[in-house]
N, C-alpha and C positions, 0 to 999 in steps of 0.2 A: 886781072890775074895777079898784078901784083897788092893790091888788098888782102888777094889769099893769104899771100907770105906773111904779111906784117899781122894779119889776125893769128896766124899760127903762130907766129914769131912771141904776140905777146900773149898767149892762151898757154906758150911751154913756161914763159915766164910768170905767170900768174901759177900756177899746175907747182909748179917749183918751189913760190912761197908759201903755197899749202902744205906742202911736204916739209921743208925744213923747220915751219911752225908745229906742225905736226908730230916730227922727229924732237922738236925742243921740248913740246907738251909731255912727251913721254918721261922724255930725261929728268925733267924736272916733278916727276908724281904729283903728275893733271889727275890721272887716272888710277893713282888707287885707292883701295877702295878701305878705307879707315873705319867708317859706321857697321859693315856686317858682324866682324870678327868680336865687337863689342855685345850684340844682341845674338849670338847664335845661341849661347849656352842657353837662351829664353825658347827654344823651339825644340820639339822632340825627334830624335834621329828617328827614332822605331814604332810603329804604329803598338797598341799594347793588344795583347794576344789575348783571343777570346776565351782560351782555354781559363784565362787569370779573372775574367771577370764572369765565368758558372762558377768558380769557383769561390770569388770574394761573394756571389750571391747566395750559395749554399751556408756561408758561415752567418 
């Protein structure tokens, strides 16, 4: 029984330095995200409208 404890004992301590690593990663922008904002202007927000393209085939 007392195995129990001490596994638990170091599985909150371990749990804990994932967190605080995890809370650091944030603080310090692990996580944002620098490469989309550079390539979005390359992608189209709007599908283009059919109406546009009987039309470009009529002329």
């Amino acid at each position: 029984m007392s195995s129990l404890f001490i596994l638990i004992g170091v599985s909150i301590v371990i749990a804990t330095g994932f967190l605080i690593a995890f809370i650091w990663s944030v603080k310090s922008g692990q996580y944002d995200d620098d490469y989309t904002p550079s390539v979005r202007m390359l992608f189209e927000n709007e599908p283009p409208n059919k109406e546009n393209k009987s039309i470009n085939k009529i002329k």
